[in-house]
N, C-alpha and C positions, 0 to 999 in steps of 0.2 A: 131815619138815621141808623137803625139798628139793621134793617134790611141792607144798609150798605157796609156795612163793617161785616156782617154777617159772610156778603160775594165778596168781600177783599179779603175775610181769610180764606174762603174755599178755595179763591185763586191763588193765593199764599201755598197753602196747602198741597195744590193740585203741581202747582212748581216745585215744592219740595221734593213731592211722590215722581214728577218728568225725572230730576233730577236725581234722585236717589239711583231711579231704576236703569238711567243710564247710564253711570258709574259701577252700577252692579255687569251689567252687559258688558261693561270694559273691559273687565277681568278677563272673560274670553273668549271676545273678537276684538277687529280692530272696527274704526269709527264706520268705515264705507261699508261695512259687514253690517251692519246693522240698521233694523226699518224702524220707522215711526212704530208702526203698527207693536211692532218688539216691546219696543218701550212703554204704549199705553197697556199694552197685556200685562208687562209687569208691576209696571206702576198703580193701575188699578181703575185709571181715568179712562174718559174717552178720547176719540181724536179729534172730538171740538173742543175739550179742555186744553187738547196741545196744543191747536193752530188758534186759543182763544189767548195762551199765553208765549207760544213761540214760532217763527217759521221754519228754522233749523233742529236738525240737533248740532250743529256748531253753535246753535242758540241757546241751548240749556247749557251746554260745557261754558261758553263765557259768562252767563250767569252763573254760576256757579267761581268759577275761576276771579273777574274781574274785579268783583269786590273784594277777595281777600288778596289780589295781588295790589290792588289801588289801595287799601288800607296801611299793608308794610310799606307801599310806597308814600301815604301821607305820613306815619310815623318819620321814615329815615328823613325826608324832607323837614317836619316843620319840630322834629324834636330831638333827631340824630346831633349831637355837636358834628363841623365839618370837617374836623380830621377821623372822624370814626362812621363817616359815611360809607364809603367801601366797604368796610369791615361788617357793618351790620346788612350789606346789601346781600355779603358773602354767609351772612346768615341767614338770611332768605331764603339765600337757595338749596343751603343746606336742607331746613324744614321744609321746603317742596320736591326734594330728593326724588321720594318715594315715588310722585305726581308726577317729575320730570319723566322718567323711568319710563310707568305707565304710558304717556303720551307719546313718548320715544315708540314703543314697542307698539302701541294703538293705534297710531299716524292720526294725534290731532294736537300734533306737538306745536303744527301752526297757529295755532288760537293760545295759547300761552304767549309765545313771541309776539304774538301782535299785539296783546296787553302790556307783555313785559315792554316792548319799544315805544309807546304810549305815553307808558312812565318814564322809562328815562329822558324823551323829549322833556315830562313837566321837570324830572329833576334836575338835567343842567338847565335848562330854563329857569332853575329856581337858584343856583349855583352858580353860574357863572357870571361873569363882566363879559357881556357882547359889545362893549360899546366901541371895539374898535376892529370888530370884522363885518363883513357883508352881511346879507339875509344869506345869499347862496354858500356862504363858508361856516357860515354857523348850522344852517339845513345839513349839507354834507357829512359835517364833521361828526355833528350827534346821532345821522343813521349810520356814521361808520363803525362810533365809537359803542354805541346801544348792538349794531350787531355784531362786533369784537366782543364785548364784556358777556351778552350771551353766550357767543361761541366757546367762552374758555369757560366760562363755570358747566354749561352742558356736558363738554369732552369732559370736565372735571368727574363731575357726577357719573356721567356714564362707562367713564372709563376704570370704578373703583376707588375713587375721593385717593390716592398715592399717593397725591403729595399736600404738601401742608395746606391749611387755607390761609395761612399769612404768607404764603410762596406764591398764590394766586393774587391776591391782595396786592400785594409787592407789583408785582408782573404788571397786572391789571393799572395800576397808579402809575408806574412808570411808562405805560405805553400812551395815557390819558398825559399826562405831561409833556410826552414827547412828542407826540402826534400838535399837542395845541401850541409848542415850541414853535415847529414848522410851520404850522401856519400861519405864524405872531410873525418868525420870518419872512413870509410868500409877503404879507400884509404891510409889513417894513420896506421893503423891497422895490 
């Protein structure tokens, strides 16, 4: 027993150290800039600890990333009240600012989105009434509306936070309204 707690932290461990040392290399290069080999030199491991705990390094950025973006997402979901969903979602992204920034300028901004759109399938899956549109208008809607609600808080952040975040909020809700108005209509129709 103790010999196995023992290998589950060194591989605890040796993830930490993948992880750390690939976030330090962020700073400066971008993702494609950088080798395995980079990472186990700074990290301190070898490159059987990395391919023992990942295949990529888009594998150590979503561990790292996935948990704390699936966390705020189980919070807004199972504790957020639903008029204050949005709001705290716009919180979110505020505190990953910094990270959004970094990925921007790093090019591995695609592995956030791919988490971030994850979550918003479970969250209007956990939010809505589907009971009176298709599979395919419900499918549609949610990758339209996950990559809209990305796009504006991105350009948000990136472009210097200028305007409020209850102008985003506002914006963001009114287009999630109107968007699933039209469809309530196509569906009436």
């Amino acid at each position: 027993m103790a010999a196995t707690e023992h290998s589950q932290q060194i591989k605890q461990d040796s993830q930490e150290y993948l992880i750390t040392a690939l976030l330090q290399l962020l700073k400066d290069k971008r993702l494609n800039e950088i080798t395995v080999t980079q990472v186990v030199k700074r990290a301190g491991v070898s490159r059987m600890a990395f391919y023992r705990n990942f295949e990529t390094l888009d594998d150590i950025l979503i561990a790292y990333f996935k948990p704390k973006i699936d966390d705020e997402f189980n919070l807004v979901i199972n504790r957020v009240p639903q008029d204050e969903k949005i709001k705290a979602l716009g919180q979110f992204f505020t505190d990953l600012s910094d990270n959004m920034k970094l990925a921007t300028e790093r090019k591995f901004e695609y592995i956030i989105q791919d988490i971030f759109n994850d979550n918003m399938n479970r969250f209007y899956d956990s939010n809505m009434n589907w009971d009176n549109f298709s599979n395919v208008q419900k499918k549609y809607w949610v990758q339209f509306m996950s990559a809209g609600v990305y796009s504006i808080w991105r350009e948000w952040l990136v472009s210097g936070q200028t305007e409020s975040l209850d102008d985003i909020h506002t914006l963001i809700a009114d287009f999630q309204v109107s968007t699933l108005q039209a469809l309530q209509n196509q569906t009436t129709n």
